[in-house]
DRENTORKOL-3810 file (N, C-alpha, C; in nm, 4 decimals):
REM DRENTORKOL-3810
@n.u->1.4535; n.v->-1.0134; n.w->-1.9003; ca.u->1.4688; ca.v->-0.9215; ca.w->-1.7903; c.u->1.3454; c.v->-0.9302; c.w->-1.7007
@n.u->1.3715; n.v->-0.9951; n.w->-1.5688; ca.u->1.2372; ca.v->-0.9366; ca.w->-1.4973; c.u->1.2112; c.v->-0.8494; c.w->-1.4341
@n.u->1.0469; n.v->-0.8516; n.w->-1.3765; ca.u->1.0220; ca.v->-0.6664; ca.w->-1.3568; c.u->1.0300; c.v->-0.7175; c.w->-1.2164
@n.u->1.0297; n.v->-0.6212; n.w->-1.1443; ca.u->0.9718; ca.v->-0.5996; ca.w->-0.9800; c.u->0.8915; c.v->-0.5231; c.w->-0.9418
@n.u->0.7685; n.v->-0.5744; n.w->-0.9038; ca.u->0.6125; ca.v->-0.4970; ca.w->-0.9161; c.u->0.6048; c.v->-0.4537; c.w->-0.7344
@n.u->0.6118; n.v->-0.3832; n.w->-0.7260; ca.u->0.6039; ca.v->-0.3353; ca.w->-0.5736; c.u->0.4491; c.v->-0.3136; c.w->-0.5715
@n.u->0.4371; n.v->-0.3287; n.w->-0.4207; ca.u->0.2813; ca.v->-0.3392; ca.w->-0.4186; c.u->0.2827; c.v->-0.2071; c.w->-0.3029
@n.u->0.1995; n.v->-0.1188; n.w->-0.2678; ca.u->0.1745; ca.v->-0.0097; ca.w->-0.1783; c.u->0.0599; c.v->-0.0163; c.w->-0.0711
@n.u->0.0305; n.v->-0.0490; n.w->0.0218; ca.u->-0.0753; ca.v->-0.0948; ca.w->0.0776; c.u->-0.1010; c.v->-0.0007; c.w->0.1926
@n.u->-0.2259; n.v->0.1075; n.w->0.2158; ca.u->-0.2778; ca.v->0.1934; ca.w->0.2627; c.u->-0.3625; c.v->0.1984; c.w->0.3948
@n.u->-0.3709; n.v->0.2216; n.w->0.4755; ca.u->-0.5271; ca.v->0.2149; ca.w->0.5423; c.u->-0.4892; c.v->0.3246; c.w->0.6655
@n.u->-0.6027; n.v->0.3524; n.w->0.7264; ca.u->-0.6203; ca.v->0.4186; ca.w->0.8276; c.u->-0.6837; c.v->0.3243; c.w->0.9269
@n.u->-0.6624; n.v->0.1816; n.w->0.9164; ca.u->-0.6835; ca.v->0.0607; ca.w->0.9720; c.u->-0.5805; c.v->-0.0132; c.w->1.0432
@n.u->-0.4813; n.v->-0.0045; n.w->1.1135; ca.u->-0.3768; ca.v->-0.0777; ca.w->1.1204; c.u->-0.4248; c.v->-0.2340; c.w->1.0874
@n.u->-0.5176; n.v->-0.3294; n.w->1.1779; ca.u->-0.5357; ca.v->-0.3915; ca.w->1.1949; c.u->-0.5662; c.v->-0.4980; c.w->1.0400
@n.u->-0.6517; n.v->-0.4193; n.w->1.0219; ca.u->-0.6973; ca.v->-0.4865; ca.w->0.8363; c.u->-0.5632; c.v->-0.4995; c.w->0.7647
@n.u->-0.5083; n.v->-0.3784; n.w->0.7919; ca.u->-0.3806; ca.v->-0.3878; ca.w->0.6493; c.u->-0.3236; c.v->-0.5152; c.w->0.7000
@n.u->-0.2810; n.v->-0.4954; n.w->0.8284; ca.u->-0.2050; ca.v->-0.6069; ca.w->0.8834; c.u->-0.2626; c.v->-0.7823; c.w->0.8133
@n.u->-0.3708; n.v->-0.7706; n.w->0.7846; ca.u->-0.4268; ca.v->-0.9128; ca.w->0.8011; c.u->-0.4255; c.v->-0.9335; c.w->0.6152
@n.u->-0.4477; n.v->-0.8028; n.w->0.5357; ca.u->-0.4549; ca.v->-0.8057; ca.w->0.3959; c.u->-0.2591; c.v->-0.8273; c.w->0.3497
@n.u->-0.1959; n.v->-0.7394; n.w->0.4193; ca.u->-0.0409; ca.v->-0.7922; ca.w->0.4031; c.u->-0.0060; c.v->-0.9643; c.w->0.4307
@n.u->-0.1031; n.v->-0.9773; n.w->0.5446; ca.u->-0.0190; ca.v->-1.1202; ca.w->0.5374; c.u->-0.1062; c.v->-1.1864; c.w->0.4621
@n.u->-0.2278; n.v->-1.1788; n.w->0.3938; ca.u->-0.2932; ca.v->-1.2809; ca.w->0.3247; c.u->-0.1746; c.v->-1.2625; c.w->0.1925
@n.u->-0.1231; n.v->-1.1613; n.w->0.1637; ca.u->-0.0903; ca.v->-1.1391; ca.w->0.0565; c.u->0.0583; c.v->-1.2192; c.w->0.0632
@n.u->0.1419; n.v->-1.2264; n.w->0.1749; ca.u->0.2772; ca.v->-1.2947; ca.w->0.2154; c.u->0.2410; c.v->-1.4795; c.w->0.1964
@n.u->0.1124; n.v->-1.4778; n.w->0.2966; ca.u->0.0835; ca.v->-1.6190; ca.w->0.2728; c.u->0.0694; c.v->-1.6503; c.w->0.1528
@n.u->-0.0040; n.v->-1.6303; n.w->0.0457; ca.u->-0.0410; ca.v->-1.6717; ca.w->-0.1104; c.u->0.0978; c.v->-1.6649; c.w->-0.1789
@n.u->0.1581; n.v->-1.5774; n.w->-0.1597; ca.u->0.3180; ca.v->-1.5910; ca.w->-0.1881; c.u->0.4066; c.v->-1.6981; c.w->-0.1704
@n.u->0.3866; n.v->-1.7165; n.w->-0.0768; ca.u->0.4649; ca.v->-1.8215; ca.w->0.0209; c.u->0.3952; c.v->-2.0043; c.w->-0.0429
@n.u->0.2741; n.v->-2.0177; n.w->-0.0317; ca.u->0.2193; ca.v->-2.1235; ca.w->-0.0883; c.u->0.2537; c.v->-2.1568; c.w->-0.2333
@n.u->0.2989; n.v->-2.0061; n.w->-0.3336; ca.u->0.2890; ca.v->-2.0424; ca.w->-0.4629; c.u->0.4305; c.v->-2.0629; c.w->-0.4908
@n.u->0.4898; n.v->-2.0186; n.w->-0.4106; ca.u->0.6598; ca.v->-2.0216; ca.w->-0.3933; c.u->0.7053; c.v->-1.9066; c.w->-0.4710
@n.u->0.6412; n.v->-1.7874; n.w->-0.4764; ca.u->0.6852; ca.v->-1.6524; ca.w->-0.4966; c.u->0.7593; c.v->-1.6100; c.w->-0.4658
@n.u->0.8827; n.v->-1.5095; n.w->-0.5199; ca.u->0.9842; ca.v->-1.4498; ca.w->-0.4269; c.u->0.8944; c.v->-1.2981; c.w->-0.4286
@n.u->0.8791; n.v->-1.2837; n.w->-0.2322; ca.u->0.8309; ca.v->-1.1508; ca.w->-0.2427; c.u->0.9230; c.v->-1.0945; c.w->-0.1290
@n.u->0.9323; n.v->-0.9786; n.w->-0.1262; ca.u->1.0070; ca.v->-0.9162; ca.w->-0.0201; c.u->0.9386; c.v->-0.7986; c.w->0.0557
@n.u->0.9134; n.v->-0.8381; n.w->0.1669; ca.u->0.8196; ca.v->-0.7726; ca.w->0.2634; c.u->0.7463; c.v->-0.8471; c.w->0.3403
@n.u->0.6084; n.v->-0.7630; n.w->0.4095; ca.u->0.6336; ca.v->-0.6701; ca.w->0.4145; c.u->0.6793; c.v->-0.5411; c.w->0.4861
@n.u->0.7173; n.v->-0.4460; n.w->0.4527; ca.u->0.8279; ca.v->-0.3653; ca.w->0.4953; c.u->0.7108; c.v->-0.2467; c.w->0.5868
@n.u->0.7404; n.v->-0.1827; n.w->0.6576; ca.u->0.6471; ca.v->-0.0928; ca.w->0.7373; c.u->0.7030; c.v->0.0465; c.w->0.7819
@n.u->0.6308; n.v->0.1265; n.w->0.6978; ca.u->0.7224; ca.v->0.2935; ca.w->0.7257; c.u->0.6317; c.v->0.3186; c.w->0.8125
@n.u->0.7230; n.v->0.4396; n.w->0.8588; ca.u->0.6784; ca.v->0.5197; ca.w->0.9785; c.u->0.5247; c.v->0.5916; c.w->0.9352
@n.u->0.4247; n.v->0.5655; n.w->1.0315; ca.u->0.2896; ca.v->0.6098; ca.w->1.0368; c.u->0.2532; c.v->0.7983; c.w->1.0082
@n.u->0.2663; n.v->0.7880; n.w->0.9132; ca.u->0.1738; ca.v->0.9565; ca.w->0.8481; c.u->0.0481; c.v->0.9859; c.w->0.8907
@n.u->0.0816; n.v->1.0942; n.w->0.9716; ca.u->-0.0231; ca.v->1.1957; ca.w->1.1206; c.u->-0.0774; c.v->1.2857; c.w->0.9694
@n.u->-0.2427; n.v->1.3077; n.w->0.9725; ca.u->-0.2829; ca.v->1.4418; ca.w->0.9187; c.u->-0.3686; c.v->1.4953; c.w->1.0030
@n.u->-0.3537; n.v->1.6226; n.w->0.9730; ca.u->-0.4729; ca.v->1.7207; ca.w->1.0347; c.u->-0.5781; c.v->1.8076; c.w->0.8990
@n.u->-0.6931; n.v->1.7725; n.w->0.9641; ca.u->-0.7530; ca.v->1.8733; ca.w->0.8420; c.u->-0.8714; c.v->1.9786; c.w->0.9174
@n.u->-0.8287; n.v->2.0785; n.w->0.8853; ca.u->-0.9470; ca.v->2.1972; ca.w->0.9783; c.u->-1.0429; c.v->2.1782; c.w->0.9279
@n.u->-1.1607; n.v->2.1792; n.w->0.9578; ca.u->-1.2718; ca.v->2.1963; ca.w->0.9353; c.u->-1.3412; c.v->2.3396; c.w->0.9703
@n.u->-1.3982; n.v->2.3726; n.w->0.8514; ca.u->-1.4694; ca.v->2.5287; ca.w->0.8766; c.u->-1.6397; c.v->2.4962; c.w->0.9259
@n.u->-1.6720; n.v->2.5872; n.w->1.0252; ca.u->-1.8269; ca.v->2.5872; ca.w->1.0353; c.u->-1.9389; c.v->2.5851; c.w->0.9868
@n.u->-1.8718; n.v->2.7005; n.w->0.8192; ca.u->-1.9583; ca.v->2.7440; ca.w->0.7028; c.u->-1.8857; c.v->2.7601; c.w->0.6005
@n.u->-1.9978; n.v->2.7380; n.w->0.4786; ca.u->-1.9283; ca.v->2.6969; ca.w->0.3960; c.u->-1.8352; c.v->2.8348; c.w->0.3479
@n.u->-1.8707; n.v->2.9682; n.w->0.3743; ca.u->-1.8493; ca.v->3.0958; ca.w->0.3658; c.u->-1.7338; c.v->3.0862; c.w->0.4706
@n.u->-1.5747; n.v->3.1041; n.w->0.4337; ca.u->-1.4775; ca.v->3.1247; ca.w->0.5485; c.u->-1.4907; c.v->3.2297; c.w->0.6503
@n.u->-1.5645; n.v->3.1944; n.w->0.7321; ca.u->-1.5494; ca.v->3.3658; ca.w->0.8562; c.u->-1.4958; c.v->3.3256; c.w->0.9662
@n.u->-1.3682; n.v->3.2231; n.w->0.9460; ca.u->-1.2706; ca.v->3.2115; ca.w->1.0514; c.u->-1.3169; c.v->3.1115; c.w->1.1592
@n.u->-1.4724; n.v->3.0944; n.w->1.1487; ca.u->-1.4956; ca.v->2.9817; ca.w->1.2683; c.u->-1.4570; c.v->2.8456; c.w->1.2358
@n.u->-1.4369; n.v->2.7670; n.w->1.3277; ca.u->-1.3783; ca.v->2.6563; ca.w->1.3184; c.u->-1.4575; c.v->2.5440; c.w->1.3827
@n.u->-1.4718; n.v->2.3992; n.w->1.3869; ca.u->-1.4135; ca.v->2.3042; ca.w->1.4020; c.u->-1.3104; c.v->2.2757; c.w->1.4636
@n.u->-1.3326; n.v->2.1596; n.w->1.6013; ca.u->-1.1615; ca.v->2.1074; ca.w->1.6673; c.u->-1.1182; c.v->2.0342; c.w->1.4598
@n.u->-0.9979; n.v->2.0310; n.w->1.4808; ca.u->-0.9470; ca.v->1.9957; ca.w->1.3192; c.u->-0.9701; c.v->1.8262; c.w->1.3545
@n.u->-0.9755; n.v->1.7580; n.w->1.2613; ca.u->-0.9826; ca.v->1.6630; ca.w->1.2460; c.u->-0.8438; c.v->1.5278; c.w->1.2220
@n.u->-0.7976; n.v->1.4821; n.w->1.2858; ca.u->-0.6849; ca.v->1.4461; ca.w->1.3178; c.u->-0.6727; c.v->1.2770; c.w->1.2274
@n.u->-0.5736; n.v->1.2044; n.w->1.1426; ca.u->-0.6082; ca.v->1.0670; ca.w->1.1585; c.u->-0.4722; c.v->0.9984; c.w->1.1608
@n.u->-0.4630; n.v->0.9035; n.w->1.1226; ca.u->-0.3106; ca.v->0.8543; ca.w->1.0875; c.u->-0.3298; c.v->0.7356; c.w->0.9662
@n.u->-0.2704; n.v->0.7479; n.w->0.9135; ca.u->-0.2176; ca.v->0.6814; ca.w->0.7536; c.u->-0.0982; c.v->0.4916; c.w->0.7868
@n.u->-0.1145; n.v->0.3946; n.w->0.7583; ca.u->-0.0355; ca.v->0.3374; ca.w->0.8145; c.u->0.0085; c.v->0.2257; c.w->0.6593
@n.u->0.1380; n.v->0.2302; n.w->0.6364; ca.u->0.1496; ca.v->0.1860; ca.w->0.4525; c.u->0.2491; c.v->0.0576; c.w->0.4709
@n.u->0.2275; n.v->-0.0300; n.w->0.4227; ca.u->0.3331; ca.v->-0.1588; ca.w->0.3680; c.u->0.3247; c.v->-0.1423; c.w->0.2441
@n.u->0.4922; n.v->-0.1986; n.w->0.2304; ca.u->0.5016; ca.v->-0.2166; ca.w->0.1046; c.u->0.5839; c.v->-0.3795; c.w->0.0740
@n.u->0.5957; n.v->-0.4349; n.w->-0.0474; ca.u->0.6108; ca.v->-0.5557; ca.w->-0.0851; c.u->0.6179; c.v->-0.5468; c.w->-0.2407
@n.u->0.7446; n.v->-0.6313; n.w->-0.2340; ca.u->0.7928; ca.v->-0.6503; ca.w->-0.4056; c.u->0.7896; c.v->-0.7808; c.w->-0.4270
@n.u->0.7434; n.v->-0.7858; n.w->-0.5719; ca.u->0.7117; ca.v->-0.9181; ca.w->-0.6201; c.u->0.8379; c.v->-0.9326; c.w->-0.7099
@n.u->0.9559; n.v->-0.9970; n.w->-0.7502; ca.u->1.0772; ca.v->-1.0341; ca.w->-0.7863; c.u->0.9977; c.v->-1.0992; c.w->-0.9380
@n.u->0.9350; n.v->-1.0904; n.w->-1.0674; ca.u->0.8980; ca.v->-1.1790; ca.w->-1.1669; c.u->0.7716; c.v->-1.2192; c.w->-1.1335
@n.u->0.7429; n.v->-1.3283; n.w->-1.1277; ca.u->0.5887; ca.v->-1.3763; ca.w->-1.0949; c.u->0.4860; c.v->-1.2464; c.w->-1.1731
@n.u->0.5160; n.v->-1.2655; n.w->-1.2531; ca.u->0.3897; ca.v->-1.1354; ca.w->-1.3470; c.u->0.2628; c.v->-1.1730; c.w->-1.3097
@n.u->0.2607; n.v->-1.3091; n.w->-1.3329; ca.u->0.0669; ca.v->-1.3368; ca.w->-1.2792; c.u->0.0241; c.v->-1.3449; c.w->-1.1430
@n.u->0.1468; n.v->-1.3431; n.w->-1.0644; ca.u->0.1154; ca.v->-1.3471; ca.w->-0.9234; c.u->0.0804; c.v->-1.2062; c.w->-0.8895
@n.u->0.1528; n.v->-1.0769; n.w->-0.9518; ca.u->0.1597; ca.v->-0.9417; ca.w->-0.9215; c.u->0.0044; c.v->-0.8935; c.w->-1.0018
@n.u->-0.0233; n.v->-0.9297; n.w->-1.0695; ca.u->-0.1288; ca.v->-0.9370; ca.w->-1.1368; c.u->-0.2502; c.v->-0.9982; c.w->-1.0665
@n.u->-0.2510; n.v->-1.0627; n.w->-1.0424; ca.u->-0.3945; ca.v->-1.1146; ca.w->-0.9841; c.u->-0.3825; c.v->-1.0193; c.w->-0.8486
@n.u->-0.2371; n.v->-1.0209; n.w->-0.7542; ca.u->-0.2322; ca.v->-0.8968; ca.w->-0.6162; c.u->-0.3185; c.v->-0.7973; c.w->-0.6723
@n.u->-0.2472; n.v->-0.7331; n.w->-0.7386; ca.u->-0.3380; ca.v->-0.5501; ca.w->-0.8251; c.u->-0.4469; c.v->-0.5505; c.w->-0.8543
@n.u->-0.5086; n.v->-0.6807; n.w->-0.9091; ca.u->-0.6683; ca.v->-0.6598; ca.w->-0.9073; c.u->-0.7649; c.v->-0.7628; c.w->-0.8373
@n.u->-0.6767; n.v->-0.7641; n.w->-0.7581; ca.u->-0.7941; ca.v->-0.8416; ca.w->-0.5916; c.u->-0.9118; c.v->-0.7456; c.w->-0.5285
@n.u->-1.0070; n.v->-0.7515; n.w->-0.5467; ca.u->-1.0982; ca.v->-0.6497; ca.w->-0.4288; c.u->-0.9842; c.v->-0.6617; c.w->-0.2554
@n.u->-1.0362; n.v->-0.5720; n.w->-0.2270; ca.u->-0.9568; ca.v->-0.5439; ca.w->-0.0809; c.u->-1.0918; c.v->-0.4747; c.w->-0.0372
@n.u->-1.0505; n.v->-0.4803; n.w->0.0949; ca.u->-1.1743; ca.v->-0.4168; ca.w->0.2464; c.u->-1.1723; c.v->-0.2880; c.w->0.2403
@n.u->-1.3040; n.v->-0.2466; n.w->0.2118; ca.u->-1.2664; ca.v->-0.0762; ca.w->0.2306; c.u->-1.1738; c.v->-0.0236; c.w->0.3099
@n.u->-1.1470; n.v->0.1022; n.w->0.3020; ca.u->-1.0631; ca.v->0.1649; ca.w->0.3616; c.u->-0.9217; c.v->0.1076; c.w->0.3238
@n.u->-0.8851; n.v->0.0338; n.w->0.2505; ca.u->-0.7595; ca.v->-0.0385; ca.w->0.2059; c.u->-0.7254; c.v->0.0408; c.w->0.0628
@n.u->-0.6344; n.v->0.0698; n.w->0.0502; ca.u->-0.5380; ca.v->0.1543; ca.w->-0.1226; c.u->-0.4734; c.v->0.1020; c.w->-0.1289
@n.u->-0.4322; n.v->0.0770; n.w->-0.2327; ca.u->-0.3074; ca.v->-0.0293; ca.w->-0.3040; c.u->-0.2966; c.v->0.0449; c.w->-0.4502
@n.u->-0.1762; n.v->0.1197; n.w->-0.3891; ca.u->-0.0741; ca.v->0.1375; ca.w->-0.5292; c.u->0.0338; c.v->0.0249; c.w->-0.5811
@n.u->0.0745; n.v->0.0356; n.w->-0.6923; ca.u->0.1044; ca.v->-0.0479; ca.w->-0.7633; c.u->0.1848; c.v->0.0163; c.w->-0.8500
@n.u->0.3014; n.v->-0.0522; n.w->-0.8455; ca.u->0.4789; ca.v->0.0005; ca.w->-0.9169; c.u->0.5285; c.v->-0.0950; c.w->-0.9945
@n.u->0.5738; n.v->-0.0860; n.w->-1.1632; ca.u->0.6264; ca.v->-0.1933; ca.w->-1.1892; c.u->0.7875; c.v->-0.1274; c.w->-1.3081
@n.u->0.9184; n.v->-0.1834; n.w->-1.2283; ca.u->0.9720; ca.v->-0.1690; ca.w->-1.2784; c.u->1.0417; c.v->-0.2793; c.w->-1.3712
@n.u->1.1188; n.v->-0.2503; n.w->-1.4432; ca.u->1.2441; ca.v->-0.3489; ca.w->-1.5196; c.u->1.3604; c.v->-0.3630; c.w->-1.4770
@n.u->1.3964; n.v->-0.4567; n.w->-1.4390; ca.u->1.5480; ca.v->-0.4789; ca.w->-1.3728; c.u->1.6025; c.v->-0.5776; c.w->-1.4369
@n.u->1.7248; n.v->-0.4795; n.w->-1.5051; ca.u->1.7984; ca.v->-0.5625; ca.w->-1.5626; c.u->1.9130; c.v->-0.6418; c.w->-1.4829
@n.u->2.0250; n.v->-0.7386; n.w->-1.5613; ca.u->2.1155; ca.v->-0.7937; ca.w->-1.5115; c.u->2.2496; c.v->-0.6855; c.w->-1.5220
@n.u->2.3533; n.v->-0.7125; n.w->-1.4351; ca.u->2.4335; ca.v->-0.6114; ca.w->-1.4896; c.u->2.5139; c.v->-0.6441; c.w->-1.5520
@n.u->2.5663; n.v->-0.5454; n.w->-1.6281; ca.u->2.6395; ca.v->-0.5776; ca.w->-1.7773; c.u->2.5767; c.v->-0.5784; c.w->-1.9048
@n.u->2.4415; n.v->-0.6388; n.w->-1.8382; ca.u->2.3435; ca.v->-0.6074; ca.w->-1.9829; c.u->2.2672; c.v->-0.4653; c.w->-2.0544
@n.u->2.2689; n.v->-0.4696; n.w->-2.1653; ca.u->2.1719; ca.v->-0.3327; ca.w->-2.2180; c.u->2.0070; c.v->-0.3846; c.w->-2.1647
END
């Protein structure tokens, strides 16, 4: 049964992720990996208030605004390919979660 290791890729960088996704498509592609991606959800806005003191007395800070920007990419088998992905150093500001399921055939237990 093989697994499918989804990879999660983070930044408040568009630009970096962009260039760490495709290093990651290219090495795929050279080793003849089946990967699928990567895929690009809609960009996650946060706001976070900032207080004046550390004591809440309502003063504020303009809030602090950023945006979140995530690919994702599944590795189809290739265990050592998904494996060496998950523990690559990456560029700060880069997160990489990491999913690994079992997919069976159907019909099978």
């Amino acid at each position: 049964m093989p697994f499918v290791t989804t990879l999660t890729l983070q930044s408040g960088d568009r630009d970096v992720l962009e260039r760490v996704a495709g290093e990651i498509k290219e090495r795929a592609e050279r080793k003849g990996v089946e990967l699928r991606g990567p895929h690009a959800a809609s960009p996650t806005q946060y706001r976070v208030p900032s207080a004046k003191r550390l004591a809440d007395d309502g003063r504020r800070f303009s809030s602090w605004n950023y945006t979140v920007y995530t690919r994702t990419m599944e590795v189809v088998g290739y265990d050592e390919f998904a494996r060496e992905m998950a523990g690559r150093s990456l560029p700060a500001g880069v997160h990489l979660g990491v999913d690994v399921e079992r997919v069976s055939a159907p019909g099978s237990r």
